[in-house]
C-alpha positions in Angstrom: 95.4 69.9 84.9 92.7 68.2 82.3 92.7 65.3 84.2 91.2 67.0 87.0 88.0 68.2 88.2 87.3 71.8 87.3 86.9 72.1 91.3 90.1 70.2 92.1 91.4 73.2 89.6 90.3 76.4 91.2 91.1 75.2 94.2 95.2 74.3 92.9 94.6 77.4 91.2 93.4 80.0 94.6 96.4 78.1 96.6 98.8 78.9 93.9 97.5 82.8 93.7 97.6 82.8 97.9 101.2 81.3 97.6 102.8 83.5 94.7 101.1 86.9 96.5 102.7 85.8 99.5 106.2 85.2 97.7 105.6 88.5 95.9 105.0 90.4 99.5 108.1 89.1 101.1 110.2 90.0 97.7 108.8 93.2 97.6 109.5 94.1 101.7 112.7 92.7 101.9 113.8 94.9 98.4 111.7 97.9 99.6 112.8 98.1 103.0 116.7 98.6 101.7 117.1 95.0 103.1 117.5 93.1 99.7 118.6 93.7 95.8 115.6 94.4 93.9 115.3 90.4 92.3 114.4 89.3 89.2 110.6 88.5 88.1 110.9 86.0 85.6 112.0 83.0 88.6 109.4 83.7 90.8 106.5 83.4 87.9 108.4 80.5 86.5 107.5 79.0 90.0 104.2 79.0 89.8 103.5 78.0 86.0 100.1 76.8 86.3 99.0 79.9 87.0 100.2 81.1 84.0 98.1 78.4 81.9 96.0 80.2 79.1 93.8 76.8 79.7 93.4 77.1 83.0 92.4 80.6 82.8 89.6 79.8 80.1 88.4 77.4 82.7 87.9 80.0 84.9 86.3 82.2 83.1 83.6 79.7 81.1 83.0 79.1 84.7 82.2 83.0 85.6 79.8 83.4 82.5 78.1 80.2 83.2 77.6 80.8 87.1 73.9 82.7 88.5 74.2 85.4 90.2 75.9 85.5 93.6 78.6 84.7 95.6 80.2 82.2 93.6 80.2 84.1 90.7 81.8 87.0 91.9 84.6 84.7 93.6 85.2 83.6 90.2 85.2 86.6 88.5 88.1 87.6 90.6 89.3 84.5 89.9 89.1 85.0 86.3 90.9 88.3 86.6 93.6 87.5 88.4 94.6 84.9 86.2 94.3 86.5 83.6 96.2 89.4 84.8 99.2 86.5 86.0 99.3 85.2 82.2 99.6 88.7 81.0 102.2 89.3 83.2 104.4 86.2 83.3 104.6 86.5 79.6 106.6 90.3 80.0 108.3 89.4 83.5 111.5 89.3 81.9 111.0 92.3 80.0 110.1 94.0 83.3 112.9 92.7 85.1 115.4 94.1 81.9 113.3 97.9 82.2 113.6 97.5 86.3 117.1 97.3 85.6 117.8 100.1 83.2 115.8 102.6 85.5 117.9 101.7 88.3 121.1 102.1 86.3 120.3 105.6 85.0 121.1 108.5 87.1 120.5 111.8 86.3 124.1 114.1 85.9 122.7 117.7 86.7 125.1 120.7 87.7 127.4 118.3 89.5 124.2 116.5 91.3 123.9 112.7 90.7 120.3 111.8 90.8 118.7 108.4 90.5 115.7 108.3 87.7 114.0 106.6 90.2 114.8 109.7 93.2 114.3 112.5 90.6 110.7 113.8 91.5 111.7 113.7 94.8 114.3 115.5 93.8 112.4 117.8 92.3 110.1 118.6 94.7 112.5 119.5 97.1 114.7 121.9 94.8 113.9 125.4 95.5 115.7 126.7 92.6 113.3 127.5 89.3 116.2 127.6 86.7 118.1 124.1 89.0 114.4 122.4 88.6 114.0 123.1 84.8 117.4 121.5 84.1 116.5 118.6 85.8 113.0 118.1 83.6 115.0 118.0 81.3 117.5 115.9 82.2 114.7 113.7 83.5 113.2 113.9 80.1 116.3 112.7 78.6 116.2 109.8 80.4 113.2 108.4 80.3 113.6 108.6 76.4 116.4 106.1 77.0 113.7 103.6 78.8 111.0 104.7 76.2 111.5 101.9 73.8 111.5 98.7 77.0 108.4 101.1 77.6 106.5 100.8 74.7 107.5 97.1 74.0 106.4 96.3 77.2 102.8 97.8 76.4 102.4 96.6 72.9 103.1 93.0 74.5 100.8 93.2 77.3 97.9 94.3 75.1 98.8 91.8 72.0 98.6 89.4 74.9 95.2 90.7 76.0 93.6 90.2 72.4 95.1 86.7 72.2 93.0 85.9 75.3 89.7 87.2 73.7 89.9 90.8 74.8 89.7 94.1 73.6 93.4 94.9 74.7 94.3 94.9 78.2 90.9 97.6 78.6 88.8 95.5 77.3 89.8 92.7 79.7 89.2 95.1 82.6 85.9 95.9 81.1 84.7 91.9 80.4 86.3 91.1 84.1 86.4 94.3 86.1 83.3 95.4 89.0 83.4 98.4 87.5 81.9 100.1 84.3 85.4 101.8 82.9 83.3 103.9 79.9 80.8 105.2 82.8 83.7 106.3 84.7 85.0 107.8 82.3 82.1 109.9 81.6 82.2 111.3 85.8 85.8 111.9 85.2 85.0 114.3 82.2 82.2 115.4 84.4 85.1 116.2 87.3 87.1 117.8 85.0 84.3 120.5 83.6 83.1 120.9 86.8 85.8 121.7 88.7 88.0 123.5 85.8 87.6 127.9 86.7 88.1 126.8 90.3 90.9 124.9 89.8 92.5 127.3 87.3 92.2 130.5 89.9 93.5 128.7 92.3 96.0 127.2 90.9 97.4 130.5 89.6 96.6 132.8 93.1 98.8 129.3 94.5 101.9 129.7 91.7 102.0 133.3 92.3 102.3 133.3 96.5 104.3 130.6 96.8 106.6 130.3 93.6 105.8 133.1 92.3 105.2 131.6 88.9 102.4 132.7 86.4 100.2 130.0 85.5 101.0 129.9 81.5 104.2 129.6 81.7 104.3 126.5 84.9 105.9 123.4 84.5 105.5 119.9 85.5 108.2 120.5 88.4 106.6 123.7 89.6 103.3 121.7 90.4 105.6 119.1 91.9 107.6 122.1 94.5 104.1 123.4 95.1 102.7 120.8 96.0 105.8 119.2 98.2 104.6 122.6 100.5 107.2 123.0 102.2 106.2 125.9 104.5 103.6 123.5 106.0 106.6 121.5 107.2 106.8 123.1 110.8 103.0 122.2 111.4 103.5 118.4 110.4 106.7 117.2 111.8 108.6 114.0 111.5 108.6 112.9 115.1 104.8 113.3 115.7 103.7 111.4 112.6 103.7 107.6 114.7 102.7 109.5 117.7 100.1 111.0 116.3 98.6 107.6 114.4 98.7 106.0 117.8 97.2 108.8 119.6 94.4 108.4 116.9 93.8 105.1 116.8 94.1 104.5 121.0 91.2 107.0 120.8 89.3 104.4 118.4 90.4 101.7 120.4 92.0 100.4 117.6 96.0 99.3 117.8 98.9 100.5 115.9 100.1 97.0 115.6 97.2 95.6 115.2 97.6 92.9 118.0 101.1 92.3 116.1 99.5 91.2 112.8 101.3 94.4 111.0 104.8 94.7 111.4 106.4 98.4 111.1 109.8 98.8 109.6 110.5 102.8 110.2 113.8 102.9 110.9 115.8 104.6 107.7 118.1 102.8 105.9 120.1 102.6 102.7 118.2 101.9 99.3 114.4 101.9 101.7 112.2 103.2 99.1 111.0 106.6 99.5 107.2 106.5 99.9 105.3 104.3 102.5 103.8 101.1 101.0 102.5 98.1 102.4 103.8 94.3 101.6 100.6 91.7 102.1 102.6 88.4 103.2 99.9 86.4 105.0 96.4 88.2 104.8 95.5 88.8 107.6 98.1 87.5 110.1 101.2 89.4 108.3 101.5 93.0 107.1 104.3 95.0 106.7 104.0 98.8 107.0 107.4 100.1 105.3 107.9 103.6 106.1 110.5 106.8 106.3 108.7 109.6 109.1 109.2 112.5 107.4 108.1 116.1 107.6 105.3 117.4 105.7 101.3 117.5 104.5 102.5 114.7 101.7 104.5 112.4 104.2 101.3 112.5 106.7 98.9 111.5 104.4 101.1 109.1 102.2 101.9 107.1 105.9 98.0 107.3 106.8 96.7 106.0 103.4 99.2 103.1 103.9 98.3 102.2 107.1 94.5 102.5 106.2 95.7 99.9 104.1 97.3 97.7 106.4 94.7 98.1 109.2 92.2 97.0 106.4 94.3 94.1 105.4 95.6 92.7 109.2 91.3 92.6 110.4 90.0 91.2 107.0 88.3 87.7 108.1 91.0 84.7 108.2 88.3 82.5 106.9 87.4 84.0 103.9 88.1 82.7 100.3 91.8 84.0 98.8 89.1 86.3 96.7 88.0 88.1 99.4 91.4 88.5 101.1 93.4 89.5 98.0 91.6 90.0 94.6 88.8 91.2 94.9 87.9 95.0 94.2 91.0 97.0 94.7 88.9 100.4 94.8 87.5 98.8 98.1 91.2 99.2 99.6 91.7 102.5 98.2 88.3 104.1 99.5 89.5 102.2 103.6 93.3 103.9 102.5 91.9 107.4 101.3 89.6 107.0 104.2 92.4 107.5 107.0 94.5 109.8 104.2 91.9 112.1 104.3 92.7 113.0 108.2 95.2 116.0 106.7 92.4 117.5 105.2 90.1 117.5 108.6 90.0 120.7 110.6 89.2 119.3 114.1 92.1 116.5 113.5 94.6 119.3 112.6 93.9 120.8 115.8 93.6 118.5 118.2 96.2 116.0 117.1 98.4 117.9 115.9 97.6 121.0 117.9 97.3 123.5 115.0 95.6 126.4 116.3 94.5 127.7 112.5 94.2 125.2 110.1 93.2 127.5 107.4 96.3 127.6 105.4 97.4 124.0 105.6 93.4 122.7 105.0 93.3 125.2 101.6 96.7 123.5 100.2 95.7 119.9 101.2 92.0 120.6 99.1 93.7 122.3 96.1 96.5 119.4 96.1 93.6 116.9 95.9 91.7 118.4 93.4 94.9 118.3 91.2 95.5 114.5 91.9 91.6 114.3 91.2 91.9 116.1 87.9 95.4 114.5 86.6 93.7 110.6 87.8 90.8 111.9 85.8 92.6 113.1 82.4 94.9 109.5 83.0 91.8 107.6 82.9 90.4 108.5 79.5 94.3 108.3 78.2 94.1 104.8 79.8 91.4 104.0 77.7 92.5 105.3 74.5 95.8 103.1 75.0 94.5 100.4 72.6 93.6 103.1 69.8 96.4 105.8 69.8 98.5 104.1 67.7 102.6 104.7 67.6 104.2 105.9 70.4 104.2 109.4 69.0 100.3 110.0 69.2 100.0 108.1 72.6 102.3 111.1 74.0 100.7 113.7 72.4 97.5 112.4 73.6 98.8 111.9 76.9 100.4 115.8 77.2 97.2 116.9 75.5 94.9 115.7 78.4 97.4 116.3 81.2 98.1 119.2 80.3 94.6 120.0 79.9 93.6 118.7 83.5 96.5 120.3 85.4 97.1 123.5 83.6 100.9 122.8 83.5 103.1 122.0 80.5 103.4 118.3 81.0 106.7 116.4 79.3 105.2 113.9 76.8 108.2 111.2 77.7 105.7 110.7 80.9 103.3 109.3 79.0 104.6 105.3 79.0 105.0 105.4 83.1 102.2 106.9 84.0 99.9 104.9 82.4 98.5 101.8 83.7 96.5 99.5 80.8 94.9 97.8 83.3 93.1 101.0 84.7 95.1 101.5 87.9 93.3 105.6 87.5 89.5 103.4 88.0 90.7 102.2 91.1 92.0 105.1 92.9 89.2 107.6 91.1 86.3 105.2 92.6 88.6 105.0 96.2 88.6 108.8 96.3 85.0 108.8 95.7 84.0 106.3 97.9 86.5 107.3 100.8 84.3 110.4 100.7 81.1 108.7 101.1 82.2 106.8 104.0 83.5 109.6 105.7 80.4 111.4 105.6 78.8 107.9 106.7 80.6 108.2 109.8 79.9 112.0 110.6 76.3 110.8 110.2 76.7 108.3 112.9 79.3 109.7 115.1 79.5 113.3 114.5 82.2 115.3 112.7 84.8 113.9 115.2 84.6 110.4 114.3 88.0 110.1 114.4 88.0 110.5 118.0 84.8 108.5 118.7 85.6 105.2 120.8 82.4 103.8 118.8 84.3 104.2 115.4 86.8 101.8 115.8 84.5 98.8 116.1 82.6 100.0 113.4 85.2 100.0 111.1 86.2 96.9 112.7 83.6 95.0 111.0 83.4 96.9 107.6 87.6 95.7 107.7 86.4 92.1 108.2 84.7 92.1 104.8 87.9 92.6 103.1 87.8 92.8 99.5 84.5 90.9 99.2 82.1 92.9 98.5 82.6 95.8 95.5 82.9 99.2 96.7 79.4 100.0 95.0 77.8 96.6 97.2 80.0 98.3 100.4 78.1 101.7 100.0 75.0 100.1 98.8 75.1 98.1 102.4 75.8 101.3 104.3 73.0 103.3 102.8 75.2 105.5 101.2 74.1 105.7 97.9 75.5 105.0 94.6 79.3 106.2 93.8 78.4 110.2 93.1 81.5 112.4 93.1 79.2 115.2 93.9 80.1 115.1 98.0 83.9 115.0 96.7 83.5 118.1 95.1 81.4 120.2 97.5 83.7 119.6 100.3 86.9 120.4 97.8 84.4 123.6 97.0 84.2 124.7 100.5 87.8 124.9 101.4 89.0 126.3 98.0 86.5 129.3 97.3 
């Protein structure tokens, strides 16, 4: 490594990141799809060592601060966060691989039911039963107490390993390496949450009351989950229309399911295939698999359409670009393009067209109030995000964490949530500044092709070439280039306004 050129370096070091995604991709299909065991970490990262260099990662990052302004720089700021994110997280892999294990081997014993910890919100969401769905909390709670301690190790390593690189715990790298301000975030997210609290609370409780009939002070975690699975919207989203309908769609964009081949669907249902959509990024942009069970419902549509947003973002990204701009650059950029096609549920003249619903109301009401919940919770998880480095023992991060939840959602949250729900790298920044920006485009394209964009044959090769940027540009520089203004959650929350009140 020394004895080479810091450009001979990078470049070992970008084909090493390209090769270990890839090898992480095809691990993560292959176990997703119900095709493979779940493997072990710890090989794969031993594989690829020299990413895992605290050397070469100083490198890269003396590099980035001494760099002028432009393009370069901001390939090796990515560059710098990745590996710095890889030394973090070879240095736990076998710790993940021992928690990965434990979860899988704990199942639930409820009433007779055997549930999988990793099945049981599922589970939950589709139990009818009030007094059946509080047994399982609890049961649920039990269990993760069991993981709590691989848990908390696990965090305590990963931010010990974060100050021995020079940062302010895993946060603080974010904020030194990030292309986002996380403290300024954090200050829209309490914004969001004052904002948007009466609303949210009337709602919420006219919502408890009709369909669970539930009283809002005395809801639980798993009533918000059953609400929100909205079952009763079932009929009006069905299984066997979901691919039809995305086809439908996109041969109306002239845009292809397939993508000319580049994305490969697996839908067919099988043993052990995880439960929610997700997308596997072998070769960016000439392999991308779309892993999916159709299923019925205003969660299944919009989980399969934010994953293929994703995949249709990944299989048209330009071929030529830097491994930066095809994998690590701003993730909030691939949540805004996922969010962007998620957000089709929520559109009145989609509902009825595609999916020939001739009144919309009820289903367009539950899919606002269901995402001003997951605005609120990704909010309140944010600031507990931050406060990971500072809320000492385990004991006061829970209490913070059911503090703030329970603050934002209005539900009783368990505390033994607190350890899997939060990410210390700021997973909450991503998807809060994707929400916001998936909102901006979308009012971007009603400006240029009416409120039925999705149905304009211009569209398509719009977002055609906004998809060949990949990851390059930040989400603020992506806005900025459209004329859409700086990342204001204000157009997220008038348009959650106008279907809720």
């Amino acid at each position: 490594m020394t004895s080479e050129g810091p450009g001979d370096t990078f470049a070992l070091l970008r084909q090493d990141a390209e090769a270990f995604l890839a090898a992480v991709a095809e691990t993560t299909y292959r176990s997703g799809a119900g095709l493979e065991p779940v493997p072990s970490l710890a090989p794969l990262f031993e594989r690829f060592s020299r990413l895992a260099s605290p050397a070469a990662h100083q490198e890269v990052r003396e590099a980035w601060a001494a760099a002028p302004e432009g393009p370069a720089r901001t390939r090796l700021r990515a560059l710098a966060g990745f590996t710095a994110r890889h030394l973090l997280e070879a240095g736990v892999a076998s710790l993940r691989d021992r928690l990965a294990a434990a979860e899988a081997a704990s199942v639930l014993r409820v009433e007779g039911r055997e549930i999988p910890l990793p099945d049981v919100e599922a589970a939950l969401q589709n139990e009818p039963e009030r007094t059946m769905r509080a047994r399982m909390e609890a049961a649920y709670a039990e269990a993760l107490r069991s993981v709590s301690p691989l848990r908390a190790e696990l965090l305590a390593r990963l931010q010990d390993g974060a100050a021995a690189l020079g940062y302010a715990g895993a946060a603080g790298l974010c904020r030194a390496l990030g292309p986002a301000d996380p403290e300024g975030l954090a200050r829209q997210a309490q914004a969001i949450l004052e904002q948007t609290e009466s609303m949210y609370e009337e709602t919420l409780a006219w919502a408890l009351r009709r369909h669970l009939h539930v009283r809002l002070k005395e809801a639980r975690y798993h009533d918000l989950l059953r609400l929100f699975r909205a079952s009763g919207l079932d009929l009006v989203f069905p299984a066997p229309l979901l691919v039809p309908a995305a086809e439908a769609t996109l041969r109306a964009l002239r845009l292809d399911l397939a993508a000319s081949g580049r994305i490969q669907l697996d839908l067919p249902e099988r043993p052990g295939k995880a439960r929610r959509p997700f997308v596997a990024p072998s070769e960016v942009p000439d392999r991308i698999y779309l892993v999916g069970r159709p299923a019925a419902g205003l969660e299944a549509y919009e989980a399969f359409w934010h994953e293929l947003g994703r995949a249709l973002l990944a299989a048209h990204t330009d071929g030529k670009l830097p491994v930066e701009g095809r994998r690590l650059g701003d993730a909030a950029v691939a949540e805004a393009h996922a969010s962007l096609l998620g957000g089709l549920v929520r559109e009145a003249g989609w509902l009825k067209r595609t999916l020939q619903i001739g009144q919309p109301r009820d289903a367009l009401w539950m899919a606002h109030l269901r995402l001003l919940s997951r605005l609120r919770r990704c909010a309140a998880t944010l600031q507990h995000e931050l406060l990971l480095p500072e809320d000492g023992n385990g004991e006061a991060r829970a209490g913070a964490y059911q503090y703030l939840l329970g603050q934002a959602t209005r539900v009783e949250i368990p505390p033994e949530l607190a350890l899997g729900d939060a990410d210390p790298f700021l997973a909450s920044a991503h998807s809060l500044r994707g929400w916001i920006g998936a909102t901006l485009l979308a009012d971007g394209l009603r400006e240029r092709f009416d409120e039925d964009w999705y149905r304009n044959d211009r569209t398509g090769p719009f977002l055609l070439d906004l998809w060949q940027q990949g990851l390059r540009p930040t989400l603020e520089a992506l806005l900025q280039q459209l004329g859409l203004g700086p990342l204001d959650p204000e157009p997220l929350l008038r348009r959650i306004t106008q279907h809720l009140q």
